[in-house]
C-alpha positions as CSV (number, residue, x, y, z in Angstrom):
1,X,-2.9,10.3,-20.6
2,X,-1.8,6.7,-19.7
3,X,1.9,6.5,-19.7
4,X,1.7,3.1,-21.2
5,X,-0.7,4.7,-23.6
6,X,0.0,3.0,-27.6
7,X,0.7,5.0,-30.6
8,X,-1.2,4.2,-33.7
9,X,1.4,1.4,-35.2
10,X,0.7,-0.6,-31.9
11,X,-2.7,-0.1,-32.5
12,X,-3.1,-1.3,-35.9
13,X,-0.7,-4.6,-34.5
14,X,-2.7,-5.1,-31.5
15,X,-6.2,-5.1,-34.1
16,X,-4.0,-7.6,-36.3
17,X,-3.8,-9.8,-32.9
18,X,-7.1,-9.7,-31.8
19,X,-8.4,-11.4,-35.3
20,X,-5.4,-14.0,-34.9
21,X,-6.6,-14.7,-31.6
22,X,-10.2,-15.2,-32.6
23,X,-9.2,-17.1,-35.6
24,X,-6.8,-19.4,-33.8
25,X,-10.1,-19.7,-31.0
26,X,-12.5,-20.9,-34.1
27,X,-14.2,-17.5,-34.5
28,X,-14.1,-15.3,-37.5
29,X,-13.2,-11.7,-36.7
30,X,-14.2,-8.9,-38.5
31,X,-11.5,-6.2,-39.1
32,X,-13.7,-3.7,-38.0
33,X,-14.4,-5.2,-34.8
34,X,-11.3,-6.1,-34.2
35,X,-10.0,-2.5,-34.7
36,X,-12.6,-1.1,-32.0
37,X,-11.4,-3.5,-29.6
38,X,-8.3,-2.5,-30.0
39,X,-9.1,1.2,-29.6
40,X,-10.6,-0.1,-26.4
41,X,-7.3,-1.4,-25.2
42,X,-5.0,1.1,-26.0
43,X,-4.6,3.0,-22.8
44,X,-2.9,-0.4,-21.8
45,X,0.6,-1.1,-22.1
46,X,1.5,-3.5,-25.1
47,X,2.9,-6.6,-22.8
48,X,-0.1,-6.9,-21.1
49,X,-2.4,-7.0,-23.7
50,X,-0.7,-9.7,-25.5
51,X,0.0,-11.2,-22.7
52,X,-3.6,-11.3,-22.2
53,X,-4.9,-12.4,-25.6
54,X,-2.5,-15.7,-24.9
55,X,-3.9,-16.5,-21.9
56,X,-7.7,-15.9,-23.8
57,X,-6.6,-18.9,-26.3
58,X,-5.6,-21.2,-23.5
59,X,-8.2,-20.7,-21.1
60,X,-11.5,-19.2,-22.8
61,X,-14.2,-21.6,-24.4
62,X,-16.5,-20.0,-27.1
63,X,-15.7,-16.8,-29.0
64,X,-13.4,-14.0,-27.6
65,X,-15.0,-10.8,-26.3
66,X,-13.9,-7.9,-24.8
67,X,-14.5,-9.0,-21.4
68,X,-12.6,-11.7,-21.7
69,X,-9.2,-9.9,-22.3
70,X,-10.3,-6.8,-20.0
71,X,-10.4,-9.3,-17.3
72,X,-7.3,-10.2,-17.6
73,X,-5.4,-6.9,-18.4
74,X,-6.8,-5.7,-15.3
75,X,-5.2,-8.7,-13.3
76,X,-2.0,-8.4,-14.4
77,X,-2.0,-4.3,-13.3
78,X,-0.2,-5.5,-9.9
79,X,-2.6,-5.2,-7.4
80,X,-3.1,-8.2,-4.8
81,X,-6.3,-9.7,-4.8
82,X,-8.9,-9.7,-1.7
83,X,-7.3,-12.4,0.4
84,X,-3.9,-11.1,0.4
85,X,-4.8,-7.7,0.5
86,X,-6.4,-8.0,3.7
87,X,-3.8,-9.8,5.2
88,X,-1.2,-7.0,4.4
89,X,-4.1,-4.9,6.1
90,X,-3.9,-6.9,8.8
91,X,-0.4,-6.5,8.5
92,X,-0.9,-2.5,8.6
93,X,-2.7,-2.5,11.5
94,X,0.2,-3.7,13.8
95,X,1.3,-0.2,14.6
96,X,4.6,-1.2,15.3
97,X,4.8,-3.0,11.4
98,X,6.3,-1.5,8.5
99,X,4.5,-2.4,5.5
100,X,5.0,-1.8,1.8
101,X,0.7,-1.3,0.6
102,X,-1.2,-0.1,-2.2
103,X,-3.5,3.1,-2.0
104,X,-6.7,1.1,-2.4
105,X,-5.5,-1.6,0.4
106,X,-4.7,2.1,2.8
107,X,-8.5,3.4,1.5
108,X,-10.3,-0.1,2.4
109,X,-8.7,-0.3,6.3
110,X,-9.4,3.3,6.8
111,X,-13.2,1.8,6.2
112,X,-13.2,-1.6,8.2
113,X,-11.2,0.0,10.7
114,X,-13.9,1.1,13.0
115,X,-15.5,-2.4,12.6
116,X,-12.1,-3.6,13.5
117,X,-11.7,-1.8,16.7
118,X,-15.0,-2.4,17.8
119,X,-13.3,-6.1,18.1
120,X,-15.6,-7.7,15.5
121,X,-12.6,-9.1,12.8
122,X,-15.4,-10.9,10.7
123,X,-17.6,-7.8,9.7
124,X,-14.4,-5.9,9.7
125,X,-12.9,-8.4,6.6
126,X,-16.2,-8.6,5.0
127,X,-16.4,-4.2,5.0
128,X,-12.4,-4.0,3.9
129,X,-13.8,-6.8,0.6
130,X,-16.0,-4.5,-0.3
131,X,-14.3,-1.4,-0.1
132,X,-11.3,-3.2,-1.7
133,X,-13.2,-4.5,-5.0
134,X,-14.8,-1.1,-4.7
135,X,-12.2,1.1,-5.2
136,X,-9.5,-1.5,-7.9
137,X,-12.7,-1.9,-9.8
138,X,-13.2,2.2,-10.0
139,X,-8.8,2.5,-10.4
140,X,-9.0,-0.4,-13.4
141,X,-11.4,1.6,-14.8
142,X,-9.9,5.1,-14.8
143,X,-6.8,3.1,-16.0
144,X,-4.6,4.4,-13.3
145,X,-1.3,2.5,-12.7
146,X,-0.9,0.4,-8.9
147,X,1.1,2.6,-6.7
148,X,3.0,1.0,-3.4
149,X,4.1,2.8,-1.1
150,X,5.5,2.6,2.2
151,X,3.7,2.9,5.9
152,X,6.1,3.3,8.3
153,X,6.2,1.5,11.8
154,X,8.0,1.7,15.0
155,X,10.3,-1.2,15.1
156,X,13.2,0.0,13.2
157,X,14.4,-3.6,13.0
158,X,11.6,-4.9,10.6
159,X,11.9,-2.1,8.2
160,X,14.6,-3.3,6.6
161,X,12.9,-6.7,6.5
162,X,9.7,-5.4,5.0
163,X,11.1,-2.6,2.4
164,X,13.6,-5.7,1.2
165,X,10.5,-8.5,0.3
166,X,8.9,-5.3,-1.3
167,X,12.0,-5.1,-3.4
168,X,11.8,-9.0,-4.2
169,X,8.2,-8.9,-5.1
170,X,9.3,-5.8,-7.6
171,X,6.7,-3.5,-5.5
172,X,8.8,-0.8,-5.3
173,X,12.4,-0.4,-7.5
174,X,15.4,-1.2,-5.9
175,X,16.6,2.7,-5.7
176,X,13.2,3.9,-4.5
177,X,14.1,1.0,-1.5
178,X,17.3,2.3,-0.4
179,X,16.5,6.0,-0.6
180,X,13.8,4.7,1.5
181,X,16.5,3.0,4.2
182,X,18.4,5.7,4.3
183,X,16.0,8.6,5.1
184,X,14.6,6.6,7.6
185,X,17.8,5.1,9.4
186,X,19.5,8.1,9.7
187,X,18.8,9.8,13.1
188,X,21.1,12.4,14.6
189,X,21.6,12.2,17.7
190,X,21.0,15.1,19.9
191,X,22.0,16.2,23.7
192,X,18.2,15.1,24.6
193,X,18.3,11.5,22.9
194,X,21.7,10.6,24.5
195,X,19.9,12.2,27.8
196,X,17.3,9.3,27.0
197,X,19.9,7.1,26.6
198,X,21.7,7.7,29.8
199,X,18.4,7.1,31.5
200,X,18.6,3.3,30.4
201,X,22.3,3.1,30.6
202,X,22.6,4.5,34.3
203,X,25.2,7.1,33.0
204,X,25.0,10.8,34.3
205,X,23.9,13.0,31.9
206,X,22.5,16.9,31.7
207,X,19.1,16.8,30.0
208,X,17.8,20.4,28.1
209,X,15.3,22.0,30.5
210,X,12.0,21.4,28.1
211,X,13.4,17.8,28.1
212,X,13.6,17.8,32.3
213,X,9.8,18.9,32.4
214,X,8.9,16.2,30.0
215,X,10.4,13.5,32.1
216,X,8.7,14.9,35.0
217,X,5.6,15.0,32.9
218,X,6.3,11.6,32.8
219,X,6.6,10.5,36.2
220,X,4.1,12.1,37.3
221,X,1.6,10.5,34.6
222,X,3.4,7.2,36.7
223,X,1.9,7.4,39.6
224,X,-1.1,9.2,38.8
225,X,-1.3,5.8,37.0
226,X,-0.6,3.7,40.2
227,X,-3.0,5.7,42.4
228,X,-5.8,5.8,39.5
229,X,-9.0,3.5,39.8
230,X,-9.3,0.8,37.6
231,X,-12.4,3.2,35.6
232,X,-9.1,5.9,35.4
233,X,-6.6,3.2,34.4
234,X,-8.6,2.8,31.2
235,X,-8.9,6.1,30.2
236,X,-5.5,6.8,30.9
237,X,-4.6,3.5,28.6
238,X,-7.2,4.9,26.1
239,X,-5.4,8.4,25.8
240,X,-1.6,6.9,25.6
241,X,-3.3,4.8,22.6
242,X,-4.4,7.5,21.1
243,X,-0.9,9.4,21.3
244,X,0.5,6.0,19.7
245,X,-1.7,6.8,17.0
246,X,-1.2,10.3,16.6
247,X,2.8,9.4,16.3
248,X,2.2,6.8,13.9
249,X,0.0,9.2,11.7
250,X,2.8,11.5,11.6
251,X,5.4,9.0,10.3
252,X,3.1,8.0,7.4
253,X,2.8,12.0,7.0
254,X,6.9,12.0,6.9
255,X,6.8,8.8,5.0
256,X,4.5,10.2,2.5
257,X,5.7,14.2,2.1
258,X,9.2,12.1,1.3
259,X,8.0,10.0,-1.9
260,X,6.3,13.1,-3.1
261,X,9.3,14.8,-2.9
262,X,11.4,12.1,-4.5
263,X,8.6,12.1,-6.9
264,X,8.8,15.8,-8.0
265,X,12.3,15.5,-8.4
């Protein structure tokens, strides 16, 4: 059952202003009608309906049907339409972004991202649109509420940036935001990471042994690169993208095995 489901006293009151609504719109409403409708709307929270039936009396011409407050109890549900969900897509894309998106918007890219990649942004838009519409059209009608959540990227610095609009825009609740913060600023620092640290610095420090082979693995992989054709160059840019990816996957993994816990709790 809908959460925002309403009991059988907001029915009856939502039947009463469905016939006010035609009435006030020039149409006579029977009771009966009016009561179906009503029935119809009930797995819809109270504010929104009403809020819809308004917006019928200022904006539709000719009689009031279903459609016509359906319509606009599904646009109030939170979820971004076409345009700007493909630009928070777009957004998404940028592995090293952080952005706060809906499951459908996650669902579309995972479509158009082939197209995408291929390097043809046109056909990918046009695939993610129809995805998109695809999938709010099938969640509006199941009636199931707009969940954000959070994709994490690798710039630590625009996290903050990114979780805070989502806040402003009333995406995701203020304590949901800085639970979010702090799970994900909050690092410890280990002998290996100040190791890393020393590298940059220029500071003398003892690196773990399984740490010492990676950073050989790594210089090797260097000037294999430097000695590598320009045909081995690519595939060797083509597999460290694909490591990228594979890290980002597992911070949305993280990201996402964290809301479901704070969700069960």
């Amino acid at each position: 059952m809908n959460t925002s489901e309403m009991n059988d006293a907001q029915v009856a009151g939502l039947a009463a202003a469905i016939c006010a609504t035609g009435e006030a719109m020039g149409q006579e409403m029977n009771p009966g009608t009016a009561a179906m409708m009503a029935e119809d709307l009930c797995c819809y929270s109270v504010p929104a309906v009403k809020s819809a039936l308004k917006a019928c009396r200022f904006e539709v011409k000719g009689k009031l049907a279903m459609a016509d407050i359906l319509q606009r109890v599904q646009a109030s549900d939170g979820r971004p339409g076409k345009d700007e969900a493909w630009a928070i897509a777009m957004t998404a894309n940028d592995e090293f972004e952080t952005v706060v998106l809906t499951n459908e918007i996650q669902l579309a890219l995972a479509a158009a991202k082939p197209i995408l990649d291929a390097g043809d942004k046109v056909g990918a838009r046009m695939a993610f649109i129809s995805a998109y519409e695809r999938l709010v059209g099938q969640a509006r009608e199941d009636t199931k509420q707009v969940n954000w959540h959070v994709s994490v990227g690798f710039d630590a610095n625009r996290r903050t940036q990114a979780i805070t609009k989502a806040v402003q825009m009333q995406r995701i609740p203020q304590e949901s935001a800085q639970q979010y913060l702090a799970d994900l600023s909050v690092s410890p620092v280990t002998e290996d990471g100040r190791a890393v640290v020393a590298l940059l610095t220029g500071e003398v420090a003892r690196p773990s042994p399984k740490l010492r082979a990676k950073l050989e693995a790594v210089k090797v992989s260097m000037l294999a690169m430097r000695r590598a054709s320009a045909e081995e160059k690519k595939e060797l840019r083509i597999q460290a993208a694909n490591e990228l990816a594979d890290r980002r996957a597992l911070l949305i993994q993280q990201a996402n095995q964290l809301e479901a816990r704070r969700a069960a709790q």
